[in-house]
N, CA and C of each residue as an Amber inpcrd file, in Angstrom:
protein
   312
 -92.4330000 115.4910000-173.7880000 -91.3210000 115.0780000-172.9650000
 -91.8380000 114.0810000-171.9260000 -91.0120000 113.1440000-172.2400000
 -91.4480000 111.7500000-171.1670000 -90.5330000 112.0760000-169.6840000
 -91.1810000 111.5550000-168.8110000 -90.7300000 111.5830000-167.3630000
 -90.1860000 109.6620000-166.9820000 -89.3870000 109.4190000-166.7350000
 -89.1670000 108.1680000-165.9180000 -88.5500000 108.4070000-164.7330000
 -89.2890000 107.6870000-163.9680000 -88.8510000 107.5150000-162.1300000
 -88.2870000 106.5450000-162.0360000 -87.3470000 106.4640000-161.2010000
 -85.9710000 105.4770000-160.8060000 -85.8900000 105.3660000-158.9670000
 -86.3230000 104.3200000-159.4300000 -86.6570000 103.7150000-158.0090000
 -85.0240000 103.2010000-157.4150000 -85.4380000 103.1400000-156.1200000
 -84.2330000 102.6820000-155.0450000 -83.6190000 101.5150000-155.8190000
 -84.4220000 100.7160000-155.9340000 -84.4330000  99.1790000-156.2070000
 -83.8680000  99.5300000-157.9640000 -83.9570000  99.9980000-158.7360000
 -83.3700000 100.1880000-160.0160000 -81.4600000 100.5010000-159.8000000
 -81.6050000 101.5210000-158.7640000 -80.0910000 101.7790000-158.3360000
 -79.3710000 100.8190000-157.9260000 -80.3860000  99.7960000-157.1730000
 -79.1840000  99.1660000-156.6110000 -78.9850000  97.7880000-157.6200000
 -80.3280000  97.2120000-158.2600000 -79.6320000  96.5770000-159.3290000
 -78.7880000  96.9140000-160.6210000 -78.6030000  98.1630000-161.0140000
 -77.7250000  98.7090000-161.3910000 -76.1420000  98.5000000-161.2330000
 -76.7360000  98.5710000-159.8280000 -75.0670000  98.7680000-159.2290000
 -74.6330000  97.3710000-159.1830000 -75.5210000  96.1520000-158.8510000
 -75.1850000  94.9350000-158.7590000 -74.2990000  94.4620000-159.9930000
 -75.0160000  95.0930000-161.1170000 -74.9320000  94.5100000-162.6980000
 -73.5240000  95.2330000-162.8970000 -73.1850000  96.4420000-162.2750000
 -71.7880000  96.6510000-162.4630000 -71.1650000  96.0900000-162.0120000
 -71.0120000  95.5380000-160.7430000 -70.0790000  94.7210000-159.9930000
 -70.1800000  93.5750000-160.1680000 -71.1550000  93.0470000-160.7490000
 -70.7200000  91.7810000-161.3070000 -70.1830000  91.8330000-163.0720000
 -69.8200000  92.2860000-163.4130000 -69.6490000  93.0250000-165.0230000
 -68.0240000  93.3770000-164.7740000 -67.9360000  94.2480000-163.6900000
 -66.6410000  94.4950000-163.4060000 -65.7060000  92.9470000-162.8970000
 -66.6220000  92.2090000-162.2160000 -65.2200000  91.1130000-161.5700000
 -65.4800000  89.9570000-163.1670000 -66.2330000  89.8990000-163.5560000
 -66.0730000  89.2770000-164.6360000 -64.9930000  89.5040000-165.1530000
 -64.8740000  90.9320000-165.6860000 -63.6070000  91.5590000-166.2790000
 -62.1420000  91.0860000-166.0520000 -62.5510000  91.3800000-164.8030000
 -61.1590000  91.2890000-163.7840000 -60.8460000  89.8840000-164.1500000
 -61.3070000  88.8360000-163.7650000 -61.5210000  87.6760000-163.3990000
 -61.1960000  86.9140000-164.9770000 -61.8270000  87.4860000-166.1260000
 -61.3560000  87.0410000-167.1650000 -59.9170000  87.4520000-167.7870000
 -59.4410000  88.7870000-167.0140000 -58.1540000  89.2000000-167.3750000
 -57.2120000  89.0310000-167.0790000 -57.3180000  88.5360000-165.9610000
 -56.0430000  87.4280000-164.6410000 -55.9130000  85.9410000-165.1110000
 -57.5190000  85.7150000-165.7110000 -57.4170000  84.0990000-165.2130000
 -56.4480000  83.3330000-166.0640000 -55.7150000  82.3640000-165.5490000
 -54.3080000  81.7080000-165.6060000 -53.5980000  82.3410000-165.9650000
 -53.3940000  83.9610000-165.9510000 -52.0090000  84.5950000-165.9490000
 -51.7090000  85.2790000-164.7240000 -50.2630000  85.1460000-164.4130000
 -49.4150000  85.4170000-163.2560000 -49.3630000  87.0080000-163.4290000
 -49.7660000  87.7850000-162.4750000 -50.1630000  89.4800000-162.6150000
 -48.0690000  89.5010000-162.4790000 -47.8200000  90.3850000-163.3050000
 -46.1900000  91.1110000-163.0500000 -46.5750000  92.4810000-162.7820000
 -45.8020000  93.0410000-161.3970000 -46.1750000  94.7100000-161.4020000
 -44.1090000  95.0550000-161.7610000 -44.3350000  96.4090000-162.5150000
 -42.7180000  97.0450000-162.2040000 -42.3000000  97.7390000-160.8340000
 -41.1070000  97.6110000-160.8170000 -40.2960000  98.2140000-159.4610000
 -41.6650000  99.0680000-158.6220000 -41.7400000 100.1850000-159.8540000
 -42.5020000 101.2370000-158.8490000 -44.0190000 100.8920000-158.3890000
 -44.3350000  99.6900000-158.8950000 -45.7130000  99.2890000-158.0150000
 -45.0940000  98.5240000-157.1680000 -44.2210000  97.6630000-156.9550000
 -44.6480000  97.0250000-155.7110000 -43.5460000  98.0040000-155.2510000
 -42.7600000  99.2160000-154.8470000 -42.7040000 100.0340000-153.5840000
 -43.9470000 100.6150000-153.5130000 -44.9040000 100.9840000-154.3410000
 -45.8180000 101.3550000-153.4320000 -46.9070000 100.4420000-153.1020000
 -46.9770000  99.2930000-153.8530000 -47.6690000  98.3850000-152.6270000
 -47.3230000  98.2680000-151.1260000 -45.7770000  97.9930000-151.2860000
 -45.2330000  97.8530000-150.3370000 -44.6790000  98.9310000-149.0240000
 -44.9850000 100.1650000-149.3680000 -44.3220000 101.4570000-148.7590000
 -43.0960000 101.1590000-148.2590000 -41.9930000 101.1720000-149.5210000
 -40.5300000 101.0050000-149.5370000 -39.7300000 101.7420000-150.6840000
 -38.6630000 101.8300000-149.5620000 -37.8080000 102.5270000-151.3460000
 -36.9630000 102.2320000-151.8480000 -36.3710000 102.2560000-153.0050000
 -35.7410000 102.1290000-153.9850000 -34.7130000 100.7610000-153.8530000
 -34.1130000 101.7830000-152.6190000 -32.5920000 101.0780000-151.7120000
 -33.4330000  99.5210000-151.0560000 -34.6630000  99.5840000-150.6130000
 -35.2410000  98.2880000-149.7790000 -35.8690000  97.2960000-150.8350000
 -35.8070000  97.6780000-151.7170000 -36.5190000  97.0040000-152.7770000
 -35.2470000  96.3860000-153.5620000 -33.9840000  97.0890000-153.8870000
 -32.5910000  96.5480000-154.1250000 -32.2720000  95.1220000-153.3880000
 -32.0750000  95.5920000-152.2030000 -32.0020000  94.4880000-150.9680000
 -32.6470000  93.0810000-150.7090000 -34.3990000  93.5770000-151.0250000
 -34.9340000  92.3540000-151.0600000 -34.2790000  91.7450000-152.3600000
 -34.1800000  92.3120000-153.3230000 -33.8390000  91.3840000-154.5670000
 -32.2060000  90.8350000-154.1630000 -31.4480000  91.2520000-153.6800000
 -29.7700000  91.2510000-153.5970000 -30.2040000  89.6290000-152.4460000
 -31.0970000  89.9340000-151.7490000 -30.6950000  88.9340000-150.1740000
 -32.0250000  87.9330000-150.5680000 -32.8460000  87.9120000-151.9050000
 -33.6620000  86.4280000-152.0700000 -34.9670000  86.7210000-151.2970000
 -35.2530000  87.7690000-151.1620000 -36.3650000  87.7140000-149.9070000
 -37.6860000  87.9760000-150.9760000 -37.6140000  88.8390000-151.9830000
 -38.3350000  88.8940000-152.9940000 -37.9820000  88.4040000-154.4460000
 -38.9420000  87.5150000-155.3930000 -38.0130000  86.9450000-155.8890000
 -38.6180000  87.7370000-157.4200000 -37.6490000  88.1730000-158.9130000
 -38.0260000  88.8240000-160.0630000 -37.3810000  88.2660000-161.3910000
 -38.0430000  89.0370000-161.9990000 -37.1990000  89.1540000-163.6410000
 -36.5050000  89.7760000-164.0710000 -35.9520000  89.6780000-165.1730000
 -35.7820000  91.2010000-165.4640000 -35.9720000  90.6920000-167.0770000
 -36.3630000  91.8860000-167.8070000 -36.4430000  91.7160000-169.2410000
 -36.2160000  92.6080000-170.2050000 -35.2320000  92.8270000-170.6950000
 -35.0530000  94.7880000-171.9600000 -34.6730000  95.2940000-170.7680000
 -33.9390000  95.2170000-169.6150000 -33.5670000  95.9780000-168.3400000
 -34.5800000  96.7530000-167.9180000 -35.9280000  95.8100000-167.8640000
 -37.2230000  96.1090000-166.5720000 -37.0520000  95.1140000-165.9670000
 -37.7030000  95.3380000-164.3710000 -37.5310000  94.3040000-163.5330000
 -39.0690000  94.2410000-163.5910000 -39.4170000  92.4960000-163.6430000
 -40.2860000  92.5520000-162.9810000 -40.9980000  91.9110000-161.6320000
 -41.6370000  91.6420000-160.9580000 -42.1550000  90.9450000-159.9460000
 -43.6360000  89.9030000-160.2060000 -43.3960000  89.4170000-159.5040000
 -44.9730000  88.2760000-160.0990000 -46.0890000  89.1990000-158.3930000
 -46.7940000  89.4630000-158.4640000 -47.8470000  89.2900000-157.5860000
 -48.3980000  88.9690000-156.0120000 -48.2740000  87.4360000-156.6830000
 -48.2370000  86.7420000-155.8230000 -47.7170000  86.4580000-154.6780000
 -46.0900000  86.3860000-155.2500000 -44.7800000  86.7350000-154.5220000
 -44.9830000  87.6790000-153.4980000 -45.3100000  88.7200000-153.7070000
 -45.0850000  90.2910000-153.2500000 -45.9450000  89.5520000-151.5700000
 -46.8820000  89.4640000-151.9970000 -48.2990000  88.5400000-151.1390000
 -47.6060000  88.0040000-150.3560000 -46.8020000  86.8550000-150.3550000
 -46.3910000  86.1580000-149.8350000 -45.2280000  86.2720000-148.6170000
 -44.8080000  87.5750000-149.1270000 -43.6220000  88.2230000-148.5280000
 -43.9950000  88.9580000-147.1920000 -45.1560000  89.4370000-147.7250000
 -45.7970000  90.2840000-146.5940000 -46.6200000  89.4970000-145.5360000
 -47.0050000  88.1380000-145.8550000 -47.7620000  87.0570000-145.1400000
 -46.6110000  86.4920000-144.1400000 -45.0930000  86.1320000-144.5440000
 -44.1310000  86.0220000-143.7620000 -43.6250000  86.6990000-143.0530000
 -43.6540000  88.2700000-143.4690000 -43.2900000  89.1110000-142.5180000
 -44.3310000  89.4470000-141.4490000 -45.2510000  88.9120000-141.2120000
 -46.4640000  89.6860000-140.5570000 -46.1540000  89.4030000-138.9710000
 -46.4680000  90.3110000-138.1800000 -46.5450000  90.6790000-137.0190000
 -48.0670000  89.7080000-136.2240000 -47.6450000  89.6360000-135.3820000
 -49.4950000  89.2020000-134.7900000 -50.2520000  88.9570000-135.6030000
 -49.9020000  87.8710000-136.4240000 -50.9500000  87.2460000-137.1320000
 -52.2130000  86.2210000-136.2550000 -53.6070000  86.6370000-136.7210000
 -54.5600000  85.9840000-136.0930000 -54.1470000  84.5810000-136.6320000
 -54.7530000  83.3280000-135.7410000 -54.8120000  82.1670000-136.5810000
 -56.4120000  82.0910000-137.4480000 -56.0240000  81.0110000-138.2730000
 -56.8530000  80.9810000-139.3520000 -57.8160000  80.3540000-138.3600000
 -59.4590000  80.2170000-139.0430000 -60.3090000  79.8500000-138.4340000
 -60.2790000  78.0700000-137.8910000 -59.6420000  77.3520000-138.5800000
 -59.8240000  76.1380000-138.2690000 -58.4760000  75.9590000-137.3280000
 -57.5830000  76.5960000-137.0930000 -56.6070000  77.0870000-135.9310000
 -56.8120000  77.2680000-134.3080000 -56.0810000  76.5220000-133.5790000
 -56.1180000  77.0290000-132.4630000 -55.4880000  77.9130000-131.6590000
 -56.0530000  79.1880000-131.2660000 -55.3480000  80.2600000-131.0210000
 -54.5640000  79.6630000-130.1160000 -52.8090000  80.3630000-130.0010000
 -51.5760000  80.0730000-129.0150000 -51.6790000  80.3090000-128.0680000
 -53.1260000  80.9830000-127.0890000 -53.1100000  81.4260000-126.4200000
 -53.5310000  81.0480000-125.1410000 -53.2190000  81.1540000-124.2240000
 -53.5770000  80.7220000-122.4730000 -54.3150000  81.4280000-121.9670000
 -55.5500000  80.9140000-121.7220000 -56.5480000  82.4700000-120.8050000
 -56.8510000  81.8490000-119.2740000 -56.7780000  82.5030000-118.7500000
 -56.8190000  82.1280000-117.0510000 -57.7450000  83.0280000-116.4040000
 -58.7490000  82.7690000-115.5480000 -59.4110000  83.1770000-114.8470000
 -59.1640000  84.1510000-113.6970000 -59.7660000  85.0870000-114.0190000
 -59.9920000  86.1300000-113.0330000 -60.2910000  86.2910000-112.2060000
């Protein structure tokens, strides 16, 4: 019976080789297609229900499909919705913050 030792450094290139293995994946399974989730992923992307998810579609605020009577949503969209709705958004780095600071 053979013994092998597994060094720190084996684990963590290990782990590298998964995570780069995994976004490959990813990355080859998206690339140039538009991700569609159904109703019930984006309420729970979104933590909304049924009735708020009606609404956005009724008033244009989120925009879908529908196909065989599934709805679907693109992704992106969803993203975008939540980037407009945002509260105290920081500015981006090449941005100048809105802000006035005055001395104490």
């Amino acid at each position: 019976m053979s013994v092998e030792i597994i060094t720190k450094e084996d684990l963590v290139q290990t782990k590298e080789e998964i995570i780069q293995e995994m976004k490959r994946l990813v990355s080859k399974q998206y690339l140039g297609e538009k991700r569609l989730l159904k109703a019930k992923e984006v309420m729970k992307v979104l933590g909304i229900s049924p009735g708020t998810l009606q609404n956005m579609r009724i008033n244009g605020t989120l925009p879908y499909s529908m196909v065989g009577g599934l709805t679907y949503y693109v992704y992106e969209d969803i993203l975008k919705v939540i980037e407009r709705n945002m509260k105290n958004r920081l500015p981006d780095d090449d941005e100048e913050p809105n802000v006035k600071m005055h001395k104490i």
